[in-house]
N, C-alpha and C positions, 0 to 999 in steps of 0.2 A: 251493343246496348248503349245505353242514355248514358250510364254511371261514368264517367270519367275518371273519379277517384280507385285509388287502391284501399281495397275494401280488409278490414280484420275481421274474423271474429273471433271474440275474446271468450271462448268457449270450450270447451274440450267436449260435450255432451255432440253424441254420436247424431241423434234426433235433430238438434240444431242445424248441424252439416247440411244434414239431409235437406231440409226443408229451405235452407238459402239454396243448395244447389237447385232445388225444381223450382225459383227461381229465374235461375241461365245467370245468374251473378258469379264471377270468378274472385274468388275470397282465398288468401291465407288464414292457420288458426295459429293464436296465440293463446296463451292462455298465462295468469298470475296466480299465485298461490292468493284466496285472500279470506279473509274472516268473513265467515257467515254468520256472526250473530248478529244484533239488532236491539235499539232500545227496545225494554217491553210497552214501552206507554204504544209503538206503532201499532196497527191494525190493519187489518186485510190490507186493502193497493198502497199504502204506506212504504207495507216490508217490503213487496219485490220490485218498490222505486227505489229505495234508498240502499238494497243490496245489488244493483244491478248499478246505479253509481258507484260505488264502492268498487265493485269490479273493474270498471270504467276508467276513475282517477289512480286505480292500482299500475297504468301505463303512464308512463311519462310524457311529455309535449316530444321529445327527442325522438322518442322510441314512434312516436306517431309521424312523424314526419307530414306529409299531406295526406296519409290514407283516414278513411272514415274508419272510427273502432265502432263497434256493432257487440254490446253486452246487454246479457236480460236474465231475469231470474223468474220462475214459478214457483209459485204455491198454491194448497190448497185449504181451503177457510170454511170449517162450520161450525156451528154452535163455539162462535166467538174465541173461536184455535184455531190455529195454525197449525198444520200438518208438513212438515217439511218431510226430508228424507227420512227414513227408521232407519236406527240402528242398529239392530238384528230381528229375526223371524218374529220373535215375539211382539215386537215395536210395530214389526211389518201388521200381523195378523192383529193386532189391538185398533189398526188406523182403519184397516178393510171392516172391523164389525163395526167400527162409529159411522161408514160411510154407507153401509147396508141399508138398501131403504129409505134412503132418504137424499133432500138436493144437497148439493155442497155446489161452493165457487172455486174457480179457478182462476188464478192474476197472473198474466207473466207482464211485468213491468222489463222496458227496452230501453235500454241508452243509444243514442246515435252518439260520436264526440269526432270532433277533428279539431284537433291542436285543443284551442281552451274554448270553443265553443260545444257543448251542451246539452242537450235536449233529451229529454225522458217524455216517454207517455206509459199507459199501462194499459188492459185489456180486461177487459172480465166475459167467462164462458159460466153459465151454468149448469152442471151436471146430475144427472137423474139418476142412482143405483138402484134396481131392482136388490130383494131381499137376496141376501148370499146366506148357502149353507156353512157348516165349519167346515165341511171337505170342501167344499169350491176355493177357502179361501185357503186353507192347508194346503191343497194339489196348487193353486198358482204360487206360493209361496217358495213352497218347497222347489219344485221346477223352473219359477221366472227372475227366483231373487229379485225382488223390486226393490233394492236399498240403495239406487240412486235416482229413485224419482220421487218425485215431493207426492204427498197421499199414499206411497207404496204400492199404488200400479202407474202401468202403461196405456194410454186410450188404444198404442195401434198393436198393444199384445193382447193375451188369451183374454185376461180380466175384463178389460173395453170391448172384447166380444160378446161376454156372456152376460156384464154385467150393468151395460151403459144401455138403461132403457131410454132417453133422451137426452139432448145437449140443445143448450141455449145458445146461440152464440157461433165463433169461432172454433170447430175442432182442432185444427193448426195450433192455436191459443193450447190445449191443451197437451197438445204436445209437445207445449215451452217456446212455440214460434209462431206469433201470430204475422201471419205473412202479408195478410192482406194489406194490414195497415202500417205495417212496415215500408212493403213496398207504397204506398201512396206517401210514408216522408222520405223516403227515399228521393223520391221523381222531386217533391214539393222545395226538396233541400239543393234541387240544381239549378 
């Protein structure tokens, strides 16, 4: 491949892996403990720039040595909220009936960084939910634990089967890795 650098990524999210490796990019993961909270003045593509930096400068210059770190954060935005991970079933099953029926957004904001150079962009996917009953959202809950994904589903589990009548955009994007356009700074950044 093109990439000549040694590639991080600064993720521990299984979904991520996945999506650099169909790729053909050979990457280590690292990953830092770091704060996800956020001013509240940010809004939508705001938060998962500025927490996907934060991720980012969570590495040291040292600890980067010449590999490119590769951090990004999703969420999902409607009716002027932020849906990040739930905290338990109830958190889960409160975010599935706001999102029932109706479009919401999807950001995953991406840092590239090598040494102290840089670069963030972010993504937007628009998402279409047909109306869920309580048992639809009960049975994925109960069975899929969604409490490490921002909106409390998964596009590539049960939920995004039954429940995504269209998508705007990047589905990648909503699986927290938009690839496309990754890979296009990738190439741009050699």
């Amino acid at each position: 491949m093109f990439l000549n650098h040694n590639i991080i990524l600064g993720s521990g999210s299984p979904r991520r892996s996945q999506l650099l490796e169909g790729l053909g990019l050979t990457f280590t993961v690292k990953t830092k403990p770091t704060d996800e909270s956020f001013p509240p003045l940010l809004k939508a593509s705001e938060i998962p720039l500025y927490l996907c930096e934060q991720k980012s400068i969570a590495f040291s210059k040292e600890e980067l040595g010449n590999s490119i770190l590769i951090t990004a954060d999703t969420i999902v935005w409607i009716d002027n909220e932020v849906l990040n991970k739930p905290a338990d079933a109830a958190e889960a099953k409160a975010m599935l009936r706001k999102l029932s029926g109706k479009k919401h957004e999807v950001y995953t904001g991406v840092c590239l960084r090598q040494a102290d150079v840089l670069e963030k962009f972010c993504v937007l996917t628009n998402v279409y939910f047909k109306e869920l009953s309580d048992e639809e959202i009960d049975y994925y809950v109960s069975n899929y634990k969604p409490f490490d994904k921002a909106g409390a589903y998964g596009a590539q589990e049960w939920m995004g089967y039954i429940a995504i009548e269209k998508i705007e955009g990047s589905y990648f994007n909503v699986m927290g890795l938009p690839v496309m356009e990754l890979w296009e700074k990738l190439k741009s950044n050699e």
